[in-house]
Phi, psi and omega in degrees: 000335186285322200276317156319307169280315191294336164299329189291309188301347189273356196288312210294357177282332176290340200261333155318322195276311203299317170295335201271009170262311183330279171338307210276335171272316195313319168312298202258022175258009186266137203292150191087204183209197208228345174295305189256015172262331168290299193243001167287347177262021171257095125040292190280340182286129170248127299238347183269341178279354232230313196265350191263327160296335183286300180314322200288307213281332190088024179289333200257031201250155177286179204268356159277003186287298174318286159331295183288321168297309178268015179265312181309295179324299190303320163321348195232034183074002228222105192240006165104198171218174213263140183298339179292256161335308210067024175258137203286160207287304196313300166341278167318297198298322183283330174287323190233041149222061136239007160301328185266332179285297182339292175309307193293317151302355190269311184321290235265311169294295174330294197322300187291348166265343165256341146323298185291333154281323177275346143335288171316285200287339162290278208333317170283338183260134167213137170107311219281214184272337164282347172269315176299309190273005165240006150306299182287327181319304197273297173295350159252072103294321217272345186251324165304136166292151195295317185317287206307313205307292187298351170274324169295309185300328167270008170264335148295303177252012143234348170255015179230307190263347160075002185306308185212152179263168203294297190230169127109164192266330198191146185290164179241162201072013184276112154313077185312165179084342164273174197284312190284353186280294169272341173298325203284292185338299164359283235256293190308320195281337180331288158323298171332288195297325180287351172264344194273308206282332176325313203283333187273358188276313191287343174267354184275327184289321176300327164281353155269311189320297191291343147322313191266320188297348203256330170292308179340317200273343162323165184275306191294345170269344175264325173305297179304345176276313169299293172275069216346044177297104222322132180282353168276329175273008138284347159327255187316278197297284114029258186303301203273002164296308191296319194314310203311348195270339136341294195307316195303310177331297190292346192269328174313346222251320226284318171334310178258012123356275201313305183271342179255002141320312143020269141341313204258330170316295178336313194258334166307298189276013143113353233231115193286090214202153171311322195297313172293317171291315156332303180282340185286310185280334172257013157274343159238032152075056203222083216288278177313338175280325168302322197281315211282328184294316159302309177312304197306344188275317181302322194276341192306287191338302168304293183318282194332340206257323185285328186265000148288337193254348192280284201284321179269340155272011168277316188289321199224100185312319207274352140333313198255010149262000000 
């Protein structure tokens, strides 16, 4: 097992350089530079200080040039600073992602306890009407656009039911560090999270289903049914160990879903979180900050992929030969 995992971490450095040279060129085929979207339309900037900012940033230099100086930085913890600001990137990034990693393990935990019982229970119901209706259940989460969905929601519980607020991480004059502090927090997050799981219940319940329908029909699941073996722990025990391994696959794979939802959740409610720096930072053309946000997003994602191959040769031995 040791030997397994550690192949699996040297695999991800190569498939890390390749994805964050991909990005770092894709940023940089969009035509102008981030120099003259800032300051060429200012009067007072003049044309030799402009070209004197591309040197100091390393804009005029070519873009593998560009690419190994920031692949070298990152080796070393060192993502730049950001062109709007002058603020280190590392910095910006370190302030808003654990709002974002929170929604997304909070997101990610929700889906699966409820995804995996209804996942079950079509599979055991298959056909009939409980199975239709949590079919139509899951997939019209999965068919609302995330944007309409959080506009209809807030137009219910907050601007008709006064129930939860509109935007933003926390109410203001709110005393951090109190009980009323993480409730209010609570509250701001509700809407976000409930929209991230609707969307996300229909590809996780659907991969239990055809899981469990496909173990069922086994021979060693028809044995324990002949020998009247209490059906949830064939179920439960049994069946659905075998199902889950389809689900370990999606969810690693599910990850960058999740963070690149973000964005757009973020930025409709306000929520000072990566997904929200992101749209900020590529509306001002702010290279380092974009980049640092993608790489991070890219090694979350390879992890996540790696600790799905983890979990499925912990679950299925014959995996790791």
């Amino acid at each position: 097992m040791l030997r397994y995992t550690v192949r699996k971490l040297i695999e991800l450095i190569p498939t890390f350089i390749g994805i964050t040279f991909v990005i770092f060129l894709i940023i940089h085929l969009a035509p102008g530079n981030p120099i003259n979207s800032t300051g060429g339309f200012n009067p007072n900037v003049s044309y030799e200080s402009l070209k004197n900012m591309e040197k100091i940033y390393h804009l005029n230099e070519p873009i593998y040039i560009q690419y190994l100086d920031w692949l070298k930085n990152f080796s070393k913890l060192n993502l730049g600073f950001s062109l709007v600001d002058g603020t280190s990137v590392a910095k910006k990034i370190a302030d808003r992602l654990p709002i974002t990693l929170l929604i997304n393990i909070i997101t990610l935990i929700l889906s699966l306890a409820i995804s995996i019982p209804i996942g079950v229970i079509s599979a055991t119901k298959k056909d009939s009407f409980i199975d239709k209706f949590f079919t139509f259940f899951v997939f019209s989460g999965y068919a609302m656009p995330s944007f309409w969905l959080a506009l209809l929601l807030i137009l219910l519980f907050s601007v008709k039911l006064h129930i939860l607020p509109i935007s933003g991480l926390h109410s203001f004059n709110v005393r951090p560090g109190t009980v009323y502090y993480y409730w209010d927090m609570a509250k701001h997050l509700a809407i976000p999270i409930f929209i991230g799981v609707f969307g996300s219940l229909a590809g996780f319940a659907r991969y239990v289903r055809s899981g469990m329908i496909d173990v069922l029909d086994k021979d060693f699941i028809k044995l324990m049914y002949l020998r009247k073996i209490d059906k949830k722990t064939i179920l439960y025990k049994h069946a659905l160990k075998n199902a889950l391994l389809p689900l370990i696959t999606i969810m690693g794979l599910s990850i960058p879903s999740l963070i690149g939802g973000s964005v757009i959740i973020e930025s409709i409610f306000a929520i000072p979180g990566m997904g929200q720096l992101f749209y900020y930072s590529a509306m001002a053309r702010d290279y380092p900050t974009v980049m640092g946000i993608l790489a991070i997003s890219s090694l979350l994602t390879l992890l996540g992929n790696l600790l799905a191959d983890i979990t499925y040769a912990i679950v299925d031995p014959r995996i790791r030969y």
